[in-house]
C-alpha positions in Angstrom: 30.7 19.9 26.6 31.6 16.3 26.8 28.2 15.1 26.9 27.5 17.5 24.2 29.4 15.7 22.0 28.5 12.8 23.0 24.6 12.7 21.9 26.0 14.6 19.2 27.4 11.2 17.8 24.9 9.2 19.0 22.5 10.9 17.4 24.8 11.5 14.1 25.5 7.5 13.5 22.0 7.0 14.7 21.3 9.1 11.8 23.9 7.5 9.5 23.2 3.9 10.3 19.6 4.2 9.3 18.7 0.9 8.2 16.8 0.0 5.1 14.5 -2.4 5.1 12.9 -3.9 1.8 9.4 -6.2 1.3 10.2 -9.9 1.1 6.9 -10.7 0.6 4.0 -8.7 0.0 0.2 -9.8 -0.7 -2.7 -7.2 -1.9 -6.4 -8.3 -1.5 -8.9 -6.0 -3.0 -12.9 -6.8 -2.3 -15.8 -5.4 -4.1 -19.2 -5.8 -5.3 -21.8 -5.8 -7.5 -25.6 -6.7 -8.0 -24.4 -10.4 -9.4 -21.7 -11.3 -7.0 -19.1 -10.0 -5.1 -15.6 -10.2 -6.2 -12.0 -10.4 -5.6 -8.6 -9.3 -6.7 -5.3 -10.6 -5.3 -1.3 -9.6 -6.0 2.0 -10.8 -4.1 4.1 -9.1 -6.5 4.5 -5.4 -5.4 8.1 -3.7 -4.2 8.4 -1.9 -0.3 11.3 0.1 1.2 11.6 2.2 4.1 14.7 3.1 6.9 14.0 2.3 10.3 14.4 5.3 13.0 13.8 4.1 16.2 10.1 3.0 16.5 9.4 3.6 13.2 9.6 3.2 9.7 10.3 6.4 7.2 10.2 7.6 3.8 8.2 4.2 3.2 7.2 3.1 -0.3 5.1 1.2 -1.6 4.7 0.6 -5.5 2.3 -2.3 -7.3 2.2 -2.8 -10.8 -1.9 -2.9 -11.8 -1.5 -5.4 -13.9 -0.4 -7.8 -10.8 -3.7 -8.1 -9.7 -5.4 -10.9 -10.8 -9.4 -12.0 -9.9 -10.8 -15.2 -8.9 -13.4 -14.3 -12.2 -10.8 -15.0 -14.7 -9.6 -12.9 -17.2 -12.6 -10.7 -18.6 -12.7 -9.2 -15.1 -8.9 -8.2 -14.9 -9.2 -7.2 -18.2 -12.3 -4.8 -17.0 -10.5 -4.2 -13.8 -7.0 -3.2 -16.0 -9.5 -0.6 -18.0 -10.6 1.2 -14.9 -7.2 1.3 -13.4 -6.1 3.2 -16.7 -3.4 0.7 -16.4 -2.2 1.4 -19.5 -1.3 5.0 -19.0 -0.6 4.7 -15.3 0.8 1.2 -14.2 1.6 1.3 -11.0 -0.5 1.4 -7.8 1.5 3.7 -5.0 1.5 4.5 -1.9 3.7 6.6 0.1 4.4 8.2 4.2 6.7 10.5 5.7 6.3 7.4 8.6 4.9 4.6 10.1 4.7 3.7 13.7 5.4 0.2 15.3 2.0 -1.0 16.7 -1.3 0.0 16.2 -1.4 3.5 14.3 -2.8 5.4 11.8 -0.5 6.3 8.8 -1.3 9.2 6.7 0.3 9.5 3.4 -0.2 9.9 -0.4 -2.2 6.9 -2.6 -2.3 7.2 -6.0 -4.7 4.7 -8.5 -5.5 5.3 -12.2 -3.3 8.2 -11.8 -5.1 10.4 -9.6 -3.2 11.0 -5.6 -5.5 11.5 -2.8 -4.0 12.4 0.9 -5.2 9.5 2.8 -5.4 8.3 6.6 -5.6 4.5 7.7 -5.9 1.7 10.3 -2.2 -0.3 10.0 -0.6 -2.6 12.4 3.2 -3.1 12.6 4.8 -5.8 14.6 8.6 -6.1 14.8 10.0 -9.7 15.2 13.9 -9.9 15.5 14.9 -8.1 12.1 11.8 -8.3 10.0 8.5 -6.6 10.3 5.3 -7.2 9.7 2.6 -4.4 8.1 -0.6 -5.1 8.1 -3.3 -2.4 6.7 -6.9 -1.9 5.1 -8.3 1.2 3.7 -11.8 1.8 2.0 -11.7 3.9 -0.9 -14.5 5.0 -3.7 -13.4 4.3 -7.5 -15.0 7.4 -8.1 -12.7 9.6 -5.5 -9.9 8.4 -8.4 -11.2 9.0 -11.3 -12.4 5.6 -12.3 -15.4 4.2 -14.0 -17.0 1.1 -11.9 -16.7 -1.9 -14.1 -19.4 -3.5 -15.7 -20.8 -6.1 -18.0 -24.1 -5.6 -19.8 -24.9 -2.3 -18.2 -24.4 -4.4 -14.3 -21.8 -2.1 -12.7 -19.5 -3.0 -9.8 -20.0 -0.7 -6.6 -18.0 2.4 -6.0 -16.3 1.6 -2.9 -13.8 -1.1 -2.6 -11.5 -2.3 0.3 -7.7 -3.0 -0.5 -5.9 -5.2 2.1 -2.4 -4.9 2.3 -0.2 -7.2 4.0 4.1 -6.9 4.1 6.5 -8.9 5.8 9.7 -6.6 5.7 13.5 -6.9 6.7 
């Protein structure tokens, strides 16, 4: 009975003691192309939380503002790029898991863009280093699969599939 109650509290304050962790810094790279020239879109401004439990991460969050990201091309691109986002009805960029392993993992969870949420799966790497973390991950997605209309200047359209880099150093 003793020992019952004992894991009982460990696990309890376990429980209880969850600690949250939130993004210090966080850096979004998204790569495309078109017939002219590929492009490129970068944002260090996006929020991350999460509670550690044991080896991994849960109820992790990640939420960007559209608008952050910014291209190399100047401001007629983000302007195009803001358009197809349908950042102005749907301003934020999120993604979200039930949890996220330390090392090398897939994490499954829910991405929404331009409003539309697709269940999606991905390559991520976590690395713990004292208190802070650091998440590393890259998914492939089709502008299409969201809704979105590829951007375009005089009829020369960007190409469907993009790849969004995300890297988060967390504590």
């Amino acid at each position: 009975m003793k020992s019952l109650l004992t894991l009982f509290a460990v696990i309890f304050f376990g429980l209880v003691s969850a600690q949250t962790i939130t993004g210090k810094t966080t850096k979004v790279m998204v790569d495309g192309t078109s017939p002219m020239h590929d492009w490129a879109m970068t944002s260090s401004s996006a929020t991350f939380t999460g509670k550690i439990a044991g080896n991994a991460i849960t109820n992790v969050k990640f939420t960007m503002p559209a608008k952050n990201l910014k291209s190399t091309k100047g401001k007629m691109m983000d302007n195009k790029a803001y358009e197809a986002l349908k950042a102005d009805k749907n301003p934020t960029i999120t993604f979200t898991a039930a949890s996220l392993n330390t090392g090398k993992s897939n994490v499954a969870g829910k991405l929404t863009i331009a409003g539309v949420t697709k269940d999606v799966s991905f390559p991520v790497t976590v690395t713990k280093n004292g208190a802070s973390y650091q998440i590393t991950g890259t998914e492939e997605v089709k502008l299409s699969d969201y809704g979105m209309a590829r951007p375009g200047f005089m009829g020369v359209k960007t190409g469907d599939a993009i790849k969004i880099t995300v890297n988060i150093t967390a504590n």
